[in-house]
N, C-alpha and C positions, 0 to 999 in steps of 0.2 A: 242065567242061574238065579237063581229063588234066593231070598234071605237067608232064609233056614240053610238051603245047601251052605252059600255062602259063609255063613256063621261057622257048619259043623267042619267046611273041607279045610277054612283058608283061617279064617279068624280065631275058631277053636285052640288051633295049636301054636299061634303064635303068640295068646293070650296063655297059655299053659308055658312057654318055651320062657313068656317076660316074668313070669309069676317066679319060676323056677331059679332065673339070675337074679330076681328083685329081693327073692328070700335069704337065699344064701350069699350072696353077696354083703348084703347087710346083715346079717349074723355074722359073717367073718367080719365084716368092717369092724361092728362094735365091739365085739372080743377084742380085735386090736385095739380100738381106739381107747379102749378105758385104760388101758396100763399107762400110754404118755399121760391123757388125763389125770390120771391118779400121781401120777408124779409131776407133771405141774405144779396140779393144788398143794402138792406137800411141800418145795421145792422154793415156790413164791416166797418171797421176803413177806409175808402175814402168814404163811403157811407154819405146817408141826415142826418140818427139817426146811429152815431156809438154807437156798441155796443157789447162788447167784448164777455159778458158770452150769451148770447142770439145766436149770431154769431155760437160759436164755438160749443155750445149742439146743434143747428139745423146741423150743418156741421157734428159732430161726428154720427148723429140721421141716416141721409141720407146715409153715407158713410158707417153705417152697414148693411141696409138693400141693397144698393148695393153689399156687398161682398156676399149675401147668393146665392148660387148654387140657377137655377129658380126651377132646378127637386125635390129640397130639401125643397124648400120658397112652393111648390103646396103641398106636403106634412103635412109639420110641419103646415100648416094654416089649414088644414080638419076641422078643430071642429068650424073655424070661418066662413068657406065656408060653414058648414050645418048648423050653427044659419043664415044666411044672406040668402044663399036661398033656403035651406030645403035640399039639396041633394049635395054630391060629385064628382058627378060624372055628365059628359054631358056639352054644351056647356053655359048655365048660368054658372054653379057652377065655368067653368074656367076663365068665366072673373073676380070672383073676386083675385085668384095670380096673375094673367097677369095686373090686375089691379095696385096694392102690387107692384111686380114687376118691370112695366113700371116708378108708377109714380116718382120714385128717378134718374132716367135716365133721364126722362122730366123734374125735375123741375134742375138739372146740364146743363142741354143744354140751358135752360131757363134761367139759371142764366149766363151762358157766353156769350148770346146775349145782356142782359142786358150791362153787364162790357164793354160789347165792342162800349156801347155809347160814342160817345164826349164828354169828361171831360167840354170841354169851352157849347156848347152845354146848360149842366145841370146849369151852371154859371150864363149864360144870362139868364135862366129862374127866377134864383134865383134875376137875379139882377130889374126882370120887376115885382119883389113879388108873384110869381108860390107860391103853396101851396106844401107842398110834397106830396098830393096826385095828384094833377093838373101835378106837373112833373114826376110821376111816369107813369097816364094812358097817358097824353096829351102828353109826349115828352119823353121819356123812353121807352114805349115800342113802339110809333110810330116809333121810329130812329131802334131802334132793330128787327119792324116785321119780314124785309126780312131774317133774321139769327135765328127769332125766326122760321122761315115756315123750314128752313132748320134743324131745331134740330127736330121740329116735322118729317119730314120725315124719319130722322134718327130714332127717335123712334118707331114709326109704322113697318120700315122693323127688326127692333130689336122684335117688339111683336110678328111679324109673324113667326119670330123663336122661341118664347118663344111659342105658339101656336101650333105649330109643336110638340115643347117636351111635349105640354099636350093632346096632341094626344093619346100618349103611356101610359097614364092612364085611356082613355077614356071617354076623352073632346070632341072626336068629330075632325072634319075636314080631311085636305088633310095630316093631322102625323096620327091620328089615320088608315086613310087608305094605307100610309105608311108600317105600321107595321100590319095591319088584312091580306093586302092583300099581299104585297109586298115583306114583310119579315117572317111572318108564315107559306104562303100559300106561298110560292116561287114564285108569280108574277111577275118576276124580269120587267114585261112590266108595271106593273100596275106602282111600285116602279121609274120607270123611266121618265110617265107621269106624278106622282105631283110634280117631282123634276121640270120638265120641267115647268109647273102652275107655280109652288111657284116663279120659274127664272123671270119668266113671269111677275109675279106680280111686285117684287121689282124692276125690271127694269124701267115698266110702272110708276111705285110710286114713285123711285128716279128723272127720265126726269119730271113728273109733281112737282115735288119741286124745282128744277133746274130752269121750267119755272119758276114756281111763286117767284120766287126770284129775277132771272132778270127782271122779270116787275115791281118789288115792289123795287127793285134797284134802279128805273128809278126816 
């Protein structure tokens, strides 16, 4: 088989199949993740509403679901991936772990963009009578966007790895062809072009967060 075939039969669609969970996955993730985030920041003893017990069960809540292995969190959730969308297996059914997964990654990246606004910044707001929701959309997360666009990128090439390992259950993509082709079939060429894709990808993804940083920098 020729490149080109190879490219359009085998590579095409599992590069569309990864693109697909990588997208949405990560749009669900960060919708979720900004609410803990946003209540974090507000919640922290320097925060608008300190709040210790509220604080410290969202932080302990986050920090579990971040410890679970992805390959173990795709697993132990099966009975909530076939109530949500009928089936285990295939590229739906894996954005909901990746989903799981991501969003405690996003809403910690989301939460250190926040902290890293200007203390005097949040002050002045306060002292022209900002609302705390006015200083959280209006000047919070404005000052923080460029370092929020860089956590999201971080997350995204994090899901593409998690992606990958839901390949090997048969989620689909450039892991699942990975392992069909690569690694059972001894394809060791197949195995060596989605490495090559996958490089591809995250490089392309990290330079475009890098841009959008610097220009939101500005």
């Amino acid at each position: 088989m020729s490149i080109s075939n190879l490219f359009v039969e085998i590579l095409l669609p599992g590069l569309i199949d990864t693109l697909y969970m990588v997208i949405l996955s990560t749009l669900f993730a960060v919708i979720i993740g900004f609410i803990p985030a946003i209540v974090l920041v507000i919640t922290d003893e320097k925060g608008l509403k300190p709040n210790k017990t509220v604080n410290r069960s969202l932080d302990f809540v986050i920090n579990l679901l971040r410890s679970f292995p992805f390959i173990i969190l795709m697993i132990a959730i099966i009975p909530f991936t076939r109530l949500l969308v009928g089936t285990s297996i295939g590229r739906n059914a894996a954005i909901v772990p990746l989903t799981i997964g991501a969003a405690p990654f996003a809403a910690r990246v989301i939460e250190s963009a926040l902290k890293e606004v200007d203390p005097g910044i949040i002050e002045a707001a306060k002292s022209f009578g900002a609302s705390t929701s006015q200083i959280i959309f209006k000047v919070m997360l404005k000052e923080a966007l460029p370092s929020i666009v860089l956590g999201i990128t971080l997350t995204v090439i994090s899901v593409i790895g998690y992606s990958a390992m839901a390949g090997t259950i048969g989620a689909g993509g450039l892991g699942d062809i990975a392992v069909r082709y690569g690694y059972q079939r001894f394809k060791t060429d197949i195995m060596i072009y989605t490495i090559i894709i996958l490089i591809i990808i995250v490089q392309v993804l990290q330079s475009l967060g890098n841009y959008a940083y610097k220009k939101l920098s500005k």
